[in-house]
N, C-alpha and C positions, 0 to 999 in steps of 0.2 A: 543253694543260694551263693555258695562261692566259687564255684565254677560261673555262673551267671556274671558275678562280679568279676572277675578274669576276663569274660569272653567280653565284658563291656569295652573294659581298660584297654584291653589287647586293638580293640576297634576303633575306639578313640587313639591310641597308639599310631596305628596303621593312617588315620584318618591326617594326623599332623603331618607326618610323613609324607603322606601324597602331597597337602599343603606345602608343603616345605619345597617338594619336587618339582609342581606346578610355579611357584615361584622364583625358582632359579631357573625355568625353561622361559617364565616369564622376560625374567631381564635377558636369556642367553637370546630371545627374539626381538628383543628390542636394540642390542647390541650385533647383532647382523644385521636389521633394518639401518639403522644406522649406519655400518661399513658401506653397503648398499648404495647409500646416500653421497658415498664419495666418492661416486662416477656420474659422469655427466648423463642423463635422465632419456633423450632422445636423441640417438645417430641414426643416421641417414649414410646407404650404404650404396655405393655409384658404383652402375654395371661396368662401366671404366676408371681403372684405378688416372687421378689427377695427376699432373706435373704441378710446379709451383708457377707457371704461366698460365696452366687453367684456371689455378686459383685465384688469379689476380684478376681474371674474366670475370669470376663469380663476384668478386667483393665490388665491382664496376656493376655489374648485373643485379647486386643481390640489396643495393641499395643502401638502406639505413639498419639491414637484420644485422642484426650480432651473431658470428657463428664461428667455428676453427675448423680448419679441416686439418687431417692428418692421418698416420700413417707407423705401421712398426717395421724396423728392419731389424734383422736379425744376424746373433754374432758378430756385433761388433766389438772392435778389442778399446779397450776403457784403460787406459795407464793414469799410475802416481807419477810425474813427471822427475820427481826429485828424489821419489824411492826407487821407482825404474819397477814398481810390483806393475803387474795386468792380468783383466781378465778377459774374460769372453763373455760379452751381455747383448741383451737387446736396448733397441732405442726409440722411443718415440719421438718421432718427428714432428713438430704441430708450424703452421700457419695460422697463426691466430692465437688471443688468450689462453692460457691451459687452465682459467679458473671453469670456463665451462666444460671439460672433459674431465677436471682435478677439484669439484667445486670447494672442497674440505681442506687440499695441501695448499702450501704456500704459492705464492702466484707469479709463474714466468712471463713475464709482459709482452704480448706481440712487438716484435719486431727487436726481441734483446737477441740476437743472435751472439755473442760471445757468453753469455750465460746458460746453465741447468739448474736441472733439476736431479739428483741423486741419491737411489734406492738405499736404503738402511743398509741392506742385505750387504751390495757395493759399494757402500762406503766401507762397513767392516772390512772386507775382503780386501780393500786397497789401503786404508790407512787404520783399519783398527779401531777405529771411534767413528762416529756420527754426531761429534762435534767439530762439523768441518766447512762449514757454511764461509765461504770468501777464500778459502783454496782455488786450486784451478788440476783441471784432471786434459788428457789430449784424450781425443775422440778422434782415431785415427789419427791425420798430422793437426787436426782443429784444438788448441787450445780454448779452453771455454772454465768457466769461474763458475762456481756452486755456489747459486741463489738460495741454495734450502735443502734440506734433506728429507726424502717423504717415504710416507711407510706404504704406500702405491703409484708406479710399481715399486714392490719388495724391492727387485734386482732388475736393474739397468739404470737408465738415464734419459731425460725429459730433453728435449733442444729444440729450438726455435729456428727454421730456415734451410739453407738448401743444405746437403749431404754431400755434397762437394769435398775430398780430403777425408772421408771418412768412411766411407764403402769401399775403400782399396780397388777400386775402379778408373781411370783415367779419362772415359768416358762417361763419366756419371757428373752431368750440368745440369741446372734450375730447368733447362730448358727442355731437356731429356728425361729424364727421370718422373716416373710416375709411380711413385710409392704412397701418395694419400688417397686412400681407399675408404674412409670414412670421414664425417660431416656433423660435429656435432653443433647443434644450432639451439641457441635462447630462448627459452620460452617452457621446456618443460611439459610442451603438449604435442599430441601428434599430430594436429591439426597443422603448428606451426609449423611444422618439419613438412607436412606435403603442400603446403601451401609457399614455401621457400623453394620444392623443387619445382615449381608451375611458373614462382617467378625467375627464374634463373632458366627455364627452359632446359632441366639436366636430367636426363634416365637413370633413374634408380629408386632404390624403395628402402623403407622407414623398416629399422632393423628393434621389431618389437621387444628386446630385452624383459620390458616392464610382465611381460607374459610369465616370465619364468619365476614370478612373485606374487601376483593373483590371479585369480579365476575373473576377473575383468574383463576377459575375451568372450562368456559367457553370454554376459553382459548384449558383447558387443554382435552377438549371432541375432540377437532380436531385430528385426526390420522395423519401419514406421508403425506398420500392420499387421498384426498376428496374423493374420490371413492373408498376406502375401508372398505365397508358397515360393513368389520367382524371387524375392527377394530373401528368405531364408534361403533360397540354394545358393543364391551371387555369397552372401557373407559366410554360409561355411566355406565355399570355397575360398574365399579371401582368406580368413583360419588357416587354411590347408597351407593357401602358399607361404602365409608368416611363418608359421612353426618348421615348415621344408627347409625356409631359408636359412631361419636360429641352426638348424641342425646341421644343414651343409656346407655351410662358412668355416674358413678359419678365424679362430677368435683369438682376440688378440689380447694380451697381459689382462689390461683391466677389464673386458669379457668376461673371462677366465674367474676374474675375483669376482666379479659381479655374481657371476652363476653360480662362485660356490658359497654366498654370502645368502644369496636365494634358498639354495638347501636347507643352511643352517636354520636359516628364518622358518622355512616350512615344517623342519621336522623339529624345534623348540616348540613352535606353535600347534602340534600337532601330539606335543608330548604335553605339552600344556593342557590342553581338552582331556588327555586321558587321564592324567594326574588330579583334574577337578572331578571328574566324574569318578576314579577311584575312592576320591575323598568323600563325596555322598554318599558312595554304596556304601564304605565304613562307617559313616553317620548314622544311616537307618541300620545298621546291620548291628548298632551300638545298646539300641533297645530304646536311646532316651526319647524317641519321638512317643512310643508305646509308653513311656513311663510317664512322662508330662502328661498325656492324654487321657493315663487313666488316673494322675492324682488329680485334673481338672472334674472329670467326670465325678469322683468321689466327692469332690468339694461341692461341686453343685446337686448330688445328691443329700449331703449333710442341710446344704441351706434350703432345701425343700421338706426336711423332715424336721424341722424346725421353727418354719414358719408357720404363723396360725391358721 
């Protein structure tokens, strides 16, 4: 009998445990859903990296869409101008809003070209605090004033317009330079995203991010007709070439966080299932399903041996 009672306790033990476990994979997935959430949703990735004259094509072309395009460069040197510290970061270059590529941080306004945006990481590193919002940092010889400080990217710095004085190139004009390589556009579906490159007339393809957080793709291998052998081949191949693409690119800062925020999300939620299923086996493994059933069964044998 009290071994019996031990192996219950111990089960029930085990069972809160798992509870407890599945719960904290709970929120740890809902809080990388979330980081997730603080990168822009659909980019569009052009077989030719843009100038800031192509871009200026597209917003002529691209009508009444809302979209940024933009671009990382990398190693550039980031000074305190009045401590004289520097480091070495990357930068993103954006043409357009950074709320649709930053939907979550503070918001660089197209067309603030003397203003950023600056990494926690780099603001420590330069002044020690990231309470530094209305400072001013040089980006190369570009003087530019910190609109906000954001926790993506970590390390570097957000800017608006051309790179001009800040690639240590003497050669490097709006007109020349083609460093926006990706296109993030409003709307959150990928429908919008290929139906903006149709209207702009531009080669490139929709850089399926959202893949690497559900099995949606799944989904998307079904044809009109289960019985349209040609069209289950067109869409796994369609599959084939997204997933080539996610793998062969370089990705860029917030890529990077994206994919490793996808992880966390996958493998919380994945620790999650185990943790609730652990918790059932310890439930049945506890006795009290066996014990409830059989004080029912006794009870409604009592009321049958009792009745007239």
């Amino acid at each position: 009998m009290k071994k019996m009672f031990l192996k219950r306790w111990g089960s029930l033990i085990l069972m809160f445990g798992f509870l407890l476990a599945a719960a904290a994979s709970a929120i740890g997935a809902q809080k990388a859903a979330n980081h997730a959430d603080a990168t822009g949703s659909v980019t569009l990735y052009p077989d030719t990296p843009l100038s800031v004259k192509d871009s200026q094509n597209l917003r002529r072309l691209g009508g009444s869409a809302a979209f940024t395009v933009w671009g990382e460069l990398q190693d550039m040197t980031v000074a305190d101008p009045d401590l004289g510290s520097k480091v070495q970061t990357n930068a993103l270059v954006l043409d357009g809003s950074s709320e649709l590529v930053l939907p979550l941080a503070p918001v660089l306004p197209a067309g603030d070209t003397n203003g950023c945006l600056l990494g926690e990481q780099t603001a420590w590193e330069l002044f020690g605090s990231t309470q530094v919002k209305g400072d001013t940092i040089l980006i190369g010889n570009q003087t530019r004033i910190i609109r906000g400080v954001v926790s993506l990217p970590q390390s570097g710095v957000v800017i608006e317009g051309s790179v001009n004085g800040i690639t240590g190139s003497g050669t490097d004009t709006a007109e020349e330079s083609r460093y926006y390589n990706r296109i993030t556009v409003e709307g959150g579906k990928v429908e919008d995203a290929e139906l903006f490159l149709m209207q702009v007339g531009l080669e490139g393809k929709v850089l399926r991010m959202d893949y690497l957080r559900s099995l949606r793709w799944l989904t998307e291998l079904i044809p009109g007709k289960w019985s349209d052998f040609s069209g289950w081949k067109e869409n796994f191949k369609q599959k084939k070439q997204d997933f080539g693409l996610l793998s062969k690119i370089d990705k860029n800062c917030v890529e990077l966080y994206y994919e490793s925020q996808c992880r966390l999300y996958i493998w919380d939620t994945v620790l999650e299932a185990v943790c609730v299923m652990g918790a059932l086996v310890c439930f049945l493994r506890s006795g009290i399903v066996s014990s409830v059933y059989s004080a029912l069964n006794a009870g409604l044998k009592n009321n049958s041996s009792v009745s007239p």
